[in-house]
PDB file with SEQRES, HELIX, SHEET and CRYST1 records, atoms N, CA, C and O in Angstrom:
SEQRES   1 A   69  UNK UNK UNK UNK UNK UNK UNK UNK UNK UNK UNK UNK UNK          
SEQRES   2 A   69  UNK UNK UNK UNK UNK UNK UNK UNK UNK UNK UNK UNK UNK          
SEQRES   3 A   69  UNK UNK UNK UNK UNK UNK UNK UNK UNK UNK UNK UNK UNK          
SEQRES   4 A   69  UNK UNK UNK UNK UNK UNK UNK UNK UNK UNK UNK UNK UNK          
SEQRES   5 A   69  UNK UNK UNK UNK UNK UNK UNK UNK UNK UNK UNK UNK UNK          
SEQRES   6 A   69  UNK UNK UNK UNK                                              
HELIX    1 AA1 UNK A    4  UNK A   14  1                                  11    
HELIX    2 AA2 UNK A   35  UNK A   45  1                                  11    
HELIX    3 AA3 UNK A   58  UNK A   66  1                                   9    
CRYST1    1.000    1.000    1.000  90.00  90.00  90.00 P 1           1          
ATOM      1  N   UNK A   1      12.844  -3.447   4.804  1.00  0.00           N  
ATOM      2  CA  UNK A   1      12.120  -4.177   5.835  1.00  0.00           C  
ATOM      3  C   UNK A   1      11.578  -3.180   6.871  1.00  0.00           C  
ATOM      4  O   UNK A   1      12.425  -2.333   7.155  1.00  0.00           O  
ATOM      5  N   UNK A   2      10.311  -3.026   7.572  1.00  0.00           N  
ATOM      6  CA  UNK A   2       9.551  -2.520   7.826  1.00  0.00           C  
ATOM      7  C   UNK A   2       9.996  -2.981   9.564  1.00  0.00           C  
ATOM      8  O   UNK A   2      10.124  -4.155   9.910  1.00  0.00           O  
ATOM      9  N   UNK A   3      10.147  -2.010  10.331  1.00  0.00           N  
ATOM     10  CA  UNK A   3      10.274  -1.954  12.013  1.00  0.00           C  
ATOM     11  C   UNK A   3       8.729  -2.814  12.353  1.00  0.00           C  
ATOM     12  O   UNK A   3       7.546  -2.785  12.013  1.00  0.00           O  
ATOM     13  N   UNK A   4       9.644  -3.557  13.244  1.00  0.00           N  
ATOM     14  CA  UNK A   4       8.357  -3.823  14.017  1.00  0.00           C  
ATOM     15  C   UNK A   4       7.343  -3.277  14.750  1.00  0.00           C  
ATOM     16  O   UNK A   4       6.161  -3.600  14.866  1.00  0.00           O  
ATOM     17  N   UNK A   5       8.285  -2.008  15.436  1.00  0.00           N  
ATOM     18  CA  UNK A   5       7.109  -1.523  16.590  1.00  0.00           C  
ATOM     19  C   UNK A   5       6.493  -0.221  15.353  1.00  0.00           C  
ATOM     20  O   UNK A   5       5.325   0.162  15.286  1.00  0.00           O  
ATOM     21  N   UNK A   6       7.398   0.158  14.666  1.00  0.00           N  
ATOM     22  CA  UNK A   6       6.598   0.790  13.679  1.00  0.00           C  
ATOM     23  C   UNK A   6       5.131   0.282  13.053  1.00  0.00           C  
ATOM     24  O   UNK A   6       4.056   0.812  13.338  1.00  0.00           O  
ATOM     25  N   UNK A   7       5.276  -0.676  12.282  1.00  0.00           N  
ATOM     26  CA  UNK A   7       3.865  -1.738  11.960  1.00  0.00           C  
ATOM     27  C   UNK A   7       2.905  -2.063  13.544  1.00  0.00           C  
ATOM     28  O   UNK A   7       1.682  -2.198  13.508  1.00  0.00           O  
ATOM     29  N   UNK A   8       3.508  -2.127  14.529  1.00  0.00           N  
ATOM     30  CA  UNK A   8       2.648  -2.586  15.377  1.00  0.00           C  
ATOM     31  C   UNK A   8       2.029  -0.832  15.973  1.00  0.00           C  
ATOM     32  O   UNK A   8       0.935  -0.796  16.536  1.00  0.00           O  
ATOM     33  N   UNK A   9       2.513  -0.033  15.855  1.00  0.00           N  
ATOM     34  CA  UNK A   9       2.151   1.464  15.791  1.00  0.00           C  
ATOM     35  C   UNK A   9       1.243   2.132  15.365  1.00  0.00           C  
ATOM     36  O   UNK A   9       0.453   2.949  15.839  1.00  0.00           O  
ATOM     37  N   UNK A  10       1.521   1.507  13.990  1.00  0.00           N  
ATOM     38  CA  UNK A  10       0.273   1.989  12.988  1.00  0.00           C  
ATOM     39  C   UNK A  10      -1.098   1.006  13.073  1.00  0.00           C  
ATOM     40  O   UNK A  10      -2.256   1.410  12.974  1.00  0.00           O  
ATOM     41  N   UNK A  11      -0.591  -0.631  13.320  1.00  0.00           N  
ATOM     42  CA  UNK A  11      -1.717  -1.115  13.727  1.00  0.00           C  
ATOM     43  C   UNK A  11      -2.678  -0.628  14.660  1.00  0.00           C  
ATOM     44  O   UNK A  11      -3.874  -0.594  14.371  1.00  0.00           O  
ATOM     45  N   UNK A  12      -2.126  -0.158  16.023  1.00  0.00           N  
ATOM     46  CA  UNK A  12      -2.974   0.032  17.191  1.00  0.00           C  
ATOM     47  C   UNK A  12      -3.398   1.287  16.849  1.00  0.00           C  
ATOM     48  O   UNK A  12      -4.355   1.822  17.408  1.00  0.00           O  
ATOM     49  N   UNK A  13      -2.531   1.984  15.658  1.00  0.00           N  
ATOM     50  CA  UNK A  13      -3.490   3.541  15.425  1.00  0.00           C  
ATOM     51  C   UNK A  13      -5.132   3.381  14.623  1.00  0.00           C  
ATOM     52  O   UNK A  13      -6.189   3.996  14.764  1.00  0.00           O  
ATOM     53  N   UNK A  14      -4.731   2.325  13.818  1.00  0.00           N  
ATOM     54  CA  UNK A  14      -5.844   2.132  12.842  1.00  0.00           C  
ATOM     55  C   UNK A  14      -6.836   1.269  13.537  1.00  0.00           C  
ATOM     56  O   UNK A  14      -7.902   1.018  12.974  1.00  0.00           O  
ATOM     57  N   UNK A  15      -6.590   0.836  14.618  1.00  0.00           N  
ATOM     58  CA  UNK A  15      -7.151   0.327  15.278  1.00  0.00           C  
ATOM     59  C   UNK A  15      -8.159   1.158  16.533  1.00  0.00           C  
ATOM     60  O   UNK A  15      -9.114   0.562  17.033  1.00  0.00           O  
ATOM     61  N   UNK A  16      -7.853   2.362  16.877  1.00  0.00           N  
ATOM     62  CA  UNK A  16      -8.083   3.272  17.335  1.00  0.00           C  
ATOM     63  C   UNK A  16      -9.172   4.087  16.867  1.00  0.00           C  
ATOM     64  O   UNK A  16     -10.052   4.664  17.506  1.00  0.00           O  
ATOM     65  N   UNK A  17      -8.839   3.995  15.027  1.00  0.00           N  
ATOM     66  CA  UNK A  17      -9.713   4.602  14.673  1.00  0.00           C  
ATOM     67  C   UNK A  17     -10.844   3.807  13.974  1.00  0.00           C  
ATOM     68  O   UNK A  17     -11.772   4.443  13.473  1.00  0.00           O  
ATOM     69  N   UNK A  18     -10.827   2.733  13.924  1.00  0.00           N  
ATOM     70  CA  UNK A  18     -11.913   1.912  13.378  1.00  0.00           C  
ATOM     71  C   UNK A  18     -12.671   1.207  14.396  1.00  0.00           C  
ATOM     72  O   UNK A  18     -13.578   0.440  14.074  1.00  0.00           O  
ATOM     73  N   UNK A  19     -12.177   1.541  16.283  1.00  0.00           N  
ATOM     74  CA  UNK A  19     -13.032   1.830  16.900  1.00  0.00           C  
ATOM     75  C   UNK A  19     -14.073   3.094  17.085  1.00  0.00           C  
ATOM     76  O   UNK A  19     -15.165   3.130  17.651  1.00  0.00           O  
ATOM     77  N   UNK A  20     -13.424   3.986  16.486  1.00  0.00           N  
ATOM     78  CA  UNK A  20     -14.072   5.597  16.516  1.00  0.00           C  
ATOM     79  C   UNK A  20     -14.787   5.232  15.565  1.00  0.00           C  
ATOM     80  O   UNK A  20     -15.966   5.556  15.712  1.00  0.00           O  
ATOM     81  N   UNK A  21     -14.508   4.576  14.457  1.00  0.00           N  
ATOM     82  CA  UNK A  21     -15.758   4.512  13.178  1.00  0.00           C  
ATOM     83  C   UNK A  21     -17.261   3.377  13.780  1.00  0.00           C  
ATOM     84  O   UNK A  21     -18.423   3.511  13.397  1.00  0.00           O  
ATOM     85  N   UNK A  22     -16.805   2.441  14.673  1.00  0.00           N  
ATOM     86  CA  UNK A  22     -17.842   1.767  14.940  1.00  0.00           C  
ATOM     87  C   UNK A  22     -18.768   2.442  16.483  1.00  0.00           C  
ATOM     88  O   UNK A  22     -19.790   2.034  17.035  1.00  0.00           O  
ATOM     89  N   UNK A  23     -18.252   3.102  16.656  1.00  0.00           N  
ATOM     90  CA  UNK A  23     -18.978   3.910  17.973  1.00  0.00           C  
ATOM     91  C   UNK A  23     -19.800   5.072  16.993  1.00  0.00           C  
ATOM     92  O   UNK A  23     -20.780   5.558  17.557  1.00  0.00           O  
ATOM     93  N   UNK A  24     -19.592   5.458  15.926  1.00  0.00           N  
ATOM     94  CA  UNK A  24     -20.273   6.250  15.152  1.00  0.00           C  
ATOM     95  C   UNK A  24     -21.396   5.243  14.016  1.00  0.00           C  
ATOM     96  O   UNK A  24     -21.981   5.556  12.979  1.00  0.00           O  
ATOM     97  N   UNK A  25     -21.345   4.257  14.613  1.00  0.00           N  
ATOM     98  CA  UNK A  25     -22.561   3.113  13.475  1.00  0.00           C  
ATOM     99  C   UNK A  25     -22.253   3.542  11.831  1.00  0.00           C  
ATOM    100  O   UNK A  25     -23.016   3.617  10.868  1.00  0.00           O  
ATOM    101  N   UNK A  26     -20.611   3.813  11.984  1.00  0.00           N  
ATOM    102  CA  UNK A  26     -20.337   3.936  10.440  1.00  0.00           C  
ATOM    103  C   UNK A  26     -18.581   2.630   9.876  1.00  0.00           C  
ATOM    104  O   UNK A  26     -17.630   2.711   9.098  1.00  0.00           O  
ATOM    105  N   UNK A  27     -18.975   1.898  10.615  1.00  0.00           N  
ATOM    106  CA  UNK A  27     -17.663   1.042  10.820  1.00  0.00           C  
ATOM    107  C   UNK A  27     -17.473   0.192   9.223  1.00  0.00           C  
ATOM    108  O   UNK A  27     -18.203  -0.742   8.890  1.00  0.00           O  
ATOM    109  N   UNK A  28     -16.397   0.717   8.406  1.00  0.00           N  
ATOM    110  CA  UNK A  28     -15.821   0.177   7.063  1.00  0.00           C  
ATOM    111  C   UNK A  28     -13.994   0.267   7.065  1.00  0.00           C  
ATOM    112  O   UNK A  28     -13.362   1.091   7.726  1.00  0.00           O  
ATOM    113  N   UNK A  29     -13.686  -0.262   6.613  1.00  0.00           N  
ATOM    114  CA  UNK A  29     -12.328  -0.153   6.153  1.00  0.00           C  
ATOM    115  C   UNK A  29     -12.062   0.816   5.667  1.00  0.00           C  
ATOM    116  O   UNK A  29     -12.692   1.108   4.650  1.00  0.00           O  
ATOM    117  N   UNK A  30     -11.047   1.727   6.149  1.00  0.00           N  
ATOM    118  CA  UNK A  30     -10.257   2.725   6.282  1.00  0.00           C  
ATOM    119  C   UNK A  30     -10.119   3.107   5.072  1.00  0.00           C  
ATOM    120  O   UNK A  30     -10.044   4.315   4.850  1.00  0.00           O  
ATOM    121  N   UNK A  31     -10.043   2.038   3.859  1.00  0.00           N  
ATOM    122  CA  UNK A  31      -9.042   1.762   2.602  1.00  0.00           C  
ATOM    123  C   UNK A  31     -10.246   1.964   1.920  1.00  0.00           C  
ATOM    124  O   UNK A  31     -10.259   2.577   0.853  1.00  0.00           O  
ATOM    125  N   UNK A  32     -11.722   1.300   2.666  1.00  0.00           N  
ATOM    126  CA  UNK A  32     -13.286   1.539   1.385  1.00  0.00           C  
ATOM    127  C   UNK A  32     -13.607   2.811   1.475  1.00  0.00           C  
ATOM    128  O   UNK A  32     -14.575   3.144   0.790  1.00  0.00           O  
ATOM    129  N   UNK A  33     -12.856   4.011   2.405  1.00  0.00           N  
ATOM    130  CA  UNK A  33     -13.851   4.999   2.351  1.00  0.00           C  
ATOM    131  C   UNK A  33     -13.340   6.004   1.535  1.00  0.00           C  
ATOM    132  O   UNK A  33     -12.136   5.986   1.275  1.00  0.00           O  
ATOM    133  N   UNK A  34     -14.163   7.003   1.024  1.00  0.00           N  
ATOM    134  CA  UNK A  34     -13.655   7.882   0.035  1.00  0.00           C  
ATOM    135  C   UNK A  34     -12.992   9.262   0.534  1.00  0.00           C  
ATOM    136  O   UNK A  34     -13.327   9.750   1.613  1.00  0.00           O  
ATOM    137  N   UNK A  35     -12.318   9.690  -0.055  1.00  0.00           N  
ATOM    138  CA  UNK A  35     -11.009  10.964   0.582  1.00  0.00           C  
ATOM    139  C   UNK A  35     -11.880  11.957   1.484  1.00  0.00           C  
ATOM    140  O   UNK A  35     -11.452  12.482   2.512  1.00  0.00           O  
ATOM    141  N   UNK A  36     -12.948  12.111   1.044  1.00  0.00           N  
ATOM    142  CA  UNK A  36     -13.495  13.380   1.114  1.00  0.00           C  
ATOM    143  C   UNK A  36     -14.104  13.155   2.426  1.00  0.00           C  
ATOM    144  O   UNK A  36     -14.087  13.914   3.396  1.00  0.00           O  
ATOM    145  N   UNK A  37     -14.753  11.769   2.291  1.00  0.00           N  
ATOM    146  CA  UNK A  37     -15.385  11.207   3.789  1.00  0.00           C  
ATOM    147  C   UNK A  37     -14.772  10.482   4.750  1.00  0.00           C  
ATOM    148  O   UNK A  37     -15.197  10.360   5.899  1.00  0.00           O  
ATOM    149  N   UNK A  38     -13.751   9.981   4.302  1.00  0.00           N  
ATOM    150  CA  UNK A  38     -12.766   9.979   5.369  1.00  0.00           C  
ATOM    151  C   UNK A  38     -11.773  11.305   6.168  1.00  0.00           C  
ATOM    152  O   UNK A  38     -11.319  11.395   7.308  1.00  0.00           O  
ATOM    153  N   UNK A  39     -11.715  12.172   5.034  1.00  0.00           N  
ATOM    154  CA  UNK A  39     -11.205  13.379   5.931  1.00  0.00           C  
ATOM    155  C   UNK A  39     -12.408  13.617   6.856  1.00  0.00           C  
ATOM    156  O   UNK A  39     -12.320  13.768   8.074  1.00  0.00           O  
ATOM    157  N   UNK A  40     -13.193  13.628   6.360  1.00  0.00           N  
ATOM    158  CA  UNK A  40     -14.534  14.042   7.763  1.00  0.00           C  
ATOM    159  C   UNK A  40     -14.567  13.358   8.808  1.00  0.00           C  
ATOM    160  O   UNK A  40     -14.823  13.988   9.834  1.00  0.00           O  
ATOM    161  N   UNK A  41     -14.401  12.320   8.894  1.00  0.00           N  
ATOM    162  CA  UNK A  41     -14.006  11.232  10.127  1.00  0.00           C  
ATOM    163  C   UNK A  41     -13.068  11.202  11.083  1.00  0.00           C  
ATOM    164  O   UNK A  41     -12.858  10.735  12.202  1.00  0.00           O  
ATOM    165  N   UNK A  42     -12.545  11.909  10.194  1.00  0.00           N  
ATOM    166  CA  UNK A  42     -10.614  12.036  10.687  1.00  0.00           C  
ATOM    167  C   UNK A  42     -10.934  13.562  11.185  1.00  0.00           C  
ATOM    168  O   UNK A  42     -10.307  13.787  12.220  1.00  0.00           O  
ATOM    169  N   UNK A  43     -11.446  14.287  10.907  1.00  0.00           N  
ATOM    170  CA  UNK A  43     -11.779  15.334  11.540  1.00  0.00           C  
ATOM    171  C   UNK A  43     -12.392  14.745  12.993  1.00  0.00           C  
ATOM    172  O   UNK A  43     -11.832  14.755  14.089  1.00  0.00           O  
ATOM    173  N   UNK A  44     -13.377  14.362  12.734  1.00  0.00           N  
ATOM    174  CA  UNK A  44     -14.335  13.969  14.366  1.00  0.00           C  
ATOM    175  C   UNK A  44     -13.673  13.188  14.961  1.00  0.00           C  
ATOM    176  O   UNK A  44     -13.844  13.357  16.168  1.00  0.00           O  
ATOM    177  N   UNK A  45     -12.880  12.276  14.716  1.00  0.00           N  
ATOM    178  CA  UNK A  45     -12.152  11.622  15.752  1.00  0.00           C  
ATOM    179  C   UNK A  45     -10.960  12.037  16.062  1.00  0.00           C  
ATOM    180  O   UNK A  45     -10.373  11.313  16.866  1.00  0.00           O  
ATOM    181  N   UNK A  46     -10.164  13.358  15.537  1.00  0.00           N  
ATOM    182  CA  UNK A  46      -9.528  13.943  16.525  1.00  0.00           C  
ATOM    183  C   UNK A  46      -9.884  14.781  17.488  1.00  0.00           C  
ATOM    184  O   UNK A  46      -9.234  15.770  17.827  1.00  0.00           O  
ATOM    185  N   UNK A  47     -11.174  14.328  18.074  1.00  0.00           N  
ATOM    186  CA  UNK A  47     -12.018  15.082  19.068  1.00  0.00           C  
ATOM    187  C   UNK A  47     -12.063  13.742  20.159  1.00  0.00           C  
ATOM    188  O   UNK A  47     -12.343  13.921  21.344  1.00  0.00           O  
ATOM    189  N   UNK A  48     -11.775  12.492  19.644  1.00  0.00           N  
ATOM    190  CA  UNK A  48     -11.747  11.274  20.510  1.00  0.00           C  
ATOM    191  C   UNK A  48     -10.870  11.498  21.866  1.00  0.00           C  
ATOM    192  O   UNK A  48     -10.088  12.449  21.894  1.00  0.00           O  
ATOM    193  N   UNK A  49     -10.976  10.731  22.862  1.00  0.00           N  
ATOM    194  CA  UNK A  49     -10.282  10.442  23.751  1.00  0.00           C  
ATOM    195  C   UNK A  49      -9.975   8.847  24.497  1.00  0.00           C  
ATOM    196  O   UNK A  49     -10.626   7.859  24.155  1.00  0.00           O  
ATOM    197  N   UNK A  50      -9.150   8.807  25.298  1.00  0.00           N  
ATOM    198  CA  UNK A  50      -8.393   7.521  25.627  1.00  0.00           C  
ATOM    199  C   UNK A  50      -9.766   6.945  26.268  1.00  0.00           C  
ATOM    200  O   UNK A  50     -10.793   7.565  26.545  1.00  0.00           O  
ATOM    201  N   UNK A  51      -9.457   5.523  26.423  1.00  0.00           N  
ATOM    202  CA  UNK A  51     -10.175   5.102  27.415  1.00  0.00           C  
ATOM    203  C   UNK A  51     -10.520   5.616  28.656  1.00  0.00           C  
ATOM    204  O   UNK A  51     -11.649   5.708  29.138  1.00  0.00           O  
ATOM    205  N   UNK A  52      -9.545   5.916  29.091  1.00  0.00           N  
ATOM    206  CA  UNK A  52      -9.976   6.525  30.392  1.00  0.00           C  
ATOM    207  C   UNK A  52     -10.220   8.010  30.564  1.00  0.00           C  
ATOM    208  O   UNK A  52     -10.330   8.637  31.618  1.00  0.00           O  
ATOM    209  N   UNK A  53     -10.276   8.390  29.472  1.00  0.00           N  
ATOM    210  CA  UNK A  53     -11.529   9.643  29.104  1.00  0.00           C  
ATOM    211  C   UNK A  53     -10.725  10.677  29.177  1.00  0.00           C  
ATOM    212  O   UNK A  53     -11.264  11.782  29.227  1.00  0.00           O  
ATOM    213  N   UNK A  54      -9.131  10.591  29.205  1.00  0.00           N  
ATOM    214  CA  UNK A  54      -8.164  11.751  29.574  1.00  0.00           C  
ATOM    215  C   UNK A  54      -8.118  12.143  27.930  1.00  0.00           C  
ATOM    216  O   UNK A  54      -8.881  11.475  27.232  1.00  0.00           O  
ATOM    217  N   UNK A  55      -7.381  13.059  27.315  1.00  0.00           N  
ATOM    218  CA  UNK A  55      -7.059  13.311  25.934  1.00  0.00           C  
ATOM    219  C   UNK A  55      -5.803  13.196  25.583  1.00  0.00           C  
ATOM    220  O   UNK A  55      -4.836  13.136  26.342  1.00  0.00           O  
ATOM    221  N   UNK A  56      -5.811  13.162  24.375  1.00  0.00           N  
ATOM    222  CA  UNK A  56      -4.699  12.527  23.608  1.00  0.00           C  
ATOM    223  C   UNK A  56      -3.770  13.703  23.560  1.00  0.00           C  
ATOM    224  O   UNK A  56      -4.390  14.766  23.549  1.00  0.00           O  
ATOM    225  N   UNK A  57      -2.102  13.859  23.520  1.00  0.00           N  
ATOM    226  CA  UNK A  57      -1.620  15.026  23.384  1.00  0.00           C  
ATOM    227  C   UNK A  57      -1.593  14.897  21.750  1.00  0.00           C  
ATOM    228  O   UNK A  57      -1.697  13.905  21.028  1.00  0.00           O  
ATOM    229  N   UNK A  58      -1.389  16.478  21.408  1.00  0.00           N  
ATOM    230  CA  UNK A  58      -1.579  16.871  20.169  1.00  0.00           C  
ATOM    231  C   UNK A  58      -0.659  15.862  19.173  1.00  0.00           C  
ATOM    232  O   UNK A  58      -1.110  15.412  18.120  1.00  0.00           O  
ATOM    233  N   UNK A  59       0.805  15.557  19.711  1.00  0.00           N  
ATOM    234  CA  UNK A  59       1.889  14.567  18.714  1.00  0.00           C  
ATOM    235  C   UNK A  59       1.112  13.408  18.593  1.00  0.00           C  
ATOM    236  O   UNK A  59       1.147  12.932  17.459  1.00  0.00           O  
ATOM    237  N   UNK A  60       0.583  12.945  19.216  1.00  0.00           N  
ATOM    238  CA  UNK A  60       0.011  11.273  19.162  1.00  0.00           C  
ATOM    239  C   UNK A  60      -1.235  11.753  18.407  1.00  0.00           C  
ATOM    240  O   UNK A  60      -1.128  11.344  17.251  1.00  0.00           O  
ATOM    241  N   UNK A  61      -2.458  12.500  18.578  1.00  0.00           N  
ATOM    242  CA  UNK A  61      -3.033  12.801  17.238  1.00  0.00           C  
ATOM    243  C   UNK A  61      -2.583  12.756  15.759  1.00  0.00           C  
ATOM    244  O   UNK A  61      -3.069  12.274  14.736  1.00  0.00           O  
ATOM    245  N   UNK A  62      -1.309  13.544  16.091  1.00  0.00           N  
ATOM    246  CA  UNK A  62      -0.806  13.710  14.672  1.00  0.00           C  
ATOM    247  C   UNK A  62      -0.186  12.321  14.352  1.00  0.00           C  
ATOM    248  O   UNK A  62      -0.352  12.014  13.171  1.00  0.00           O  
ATOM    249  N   UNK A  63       0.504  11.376  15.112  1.00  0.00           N  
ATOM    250  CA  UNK A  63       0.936  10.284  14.711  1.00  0.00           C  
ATOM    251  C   UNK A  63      -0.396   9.400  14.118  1.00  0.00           C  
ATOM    252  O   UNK A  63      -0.379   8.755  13.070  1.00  0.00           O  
ATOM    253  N   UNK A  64      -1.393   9.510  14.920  1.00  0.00           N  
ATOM    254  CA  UNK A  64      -2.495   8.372  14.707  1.00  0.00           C  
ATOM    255  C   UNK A  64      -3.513   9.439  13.278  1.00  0.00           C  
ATOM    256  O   UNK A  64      -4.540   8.901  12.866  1.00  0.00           O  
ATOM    257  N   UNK A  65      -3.197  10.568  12.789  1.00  0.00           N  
ATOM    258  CA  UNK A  65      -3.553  11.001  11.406  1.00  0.00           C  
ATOM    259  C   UNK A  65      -2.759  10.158  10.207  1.00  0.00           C  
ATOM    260  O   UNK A  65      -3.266   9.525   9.281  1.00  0.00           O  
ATOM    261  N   UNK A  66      -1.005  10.403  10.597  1.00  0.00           N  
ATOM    262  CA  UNK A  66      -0.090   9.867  10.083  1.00  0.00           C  
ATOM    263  C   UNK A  66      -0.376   8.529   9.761  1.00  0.00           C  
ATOM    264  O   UNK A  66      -0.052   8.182   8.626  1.00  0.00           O  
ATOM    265  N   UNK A  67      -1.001   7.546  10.623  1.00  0.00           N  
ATOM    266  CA  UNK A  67      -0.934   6.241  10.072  1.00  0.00           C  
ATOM    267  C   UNK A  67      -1.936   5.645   9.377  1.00  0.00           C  
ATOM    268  O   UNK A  67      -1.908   4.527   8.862  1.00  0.00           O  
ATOM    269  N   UNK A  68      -2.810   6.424   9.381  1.00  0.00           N  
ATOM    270  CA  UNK A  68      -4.427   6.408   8.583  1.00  0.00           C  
ATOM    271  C   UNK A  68      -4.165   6.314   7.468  1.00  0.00           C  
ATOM    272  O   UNK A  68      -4.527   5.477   6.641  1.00  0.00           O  
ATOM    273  N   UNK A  69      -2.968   7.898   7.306  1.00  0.00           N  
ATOM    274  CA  UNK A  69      -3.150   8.023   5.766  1.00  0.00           C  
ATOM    275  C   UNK A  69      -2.185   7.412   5.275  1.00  0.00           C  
ATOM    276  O   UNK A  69      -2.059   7.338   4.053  1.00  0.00           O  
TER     277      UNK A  69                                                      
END                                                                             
């Protein structure tokens, strides 16, 4: 059985980033895109930042890579 705040973790990560995909006028499911072009994405949006325009520390990048893949 799967943690809750874990699942709700990975939600708001993938959620994070399928706002980064629709600010780039390339917005698909995480799951339709292909390895090669999703690593490219996943490249540019660890260049993203918070709402309030501060940056992400490097662990929470790596968590919100972690839940992509």
């Amino acid at each position: 059985m799967r943690n809750k705040n874990t699942a709700r973790k990975k939600q708001s990560d993938i959620n994070i980033f399928t706002d980064y995909l629709m600010s780039q006028n390339a917005w698909r499911s995480p799951e339709s895109i292909d390895s090669v072009q999703l690593a490219d994405y996943m490249a540019r949006a660890m260049n993203v930042r918070k709402n309030d325009k501060s940056e992400y520390e490097p662990s929470s990048l790596r968590c919100l890579q972690s839940s992509i893949n």
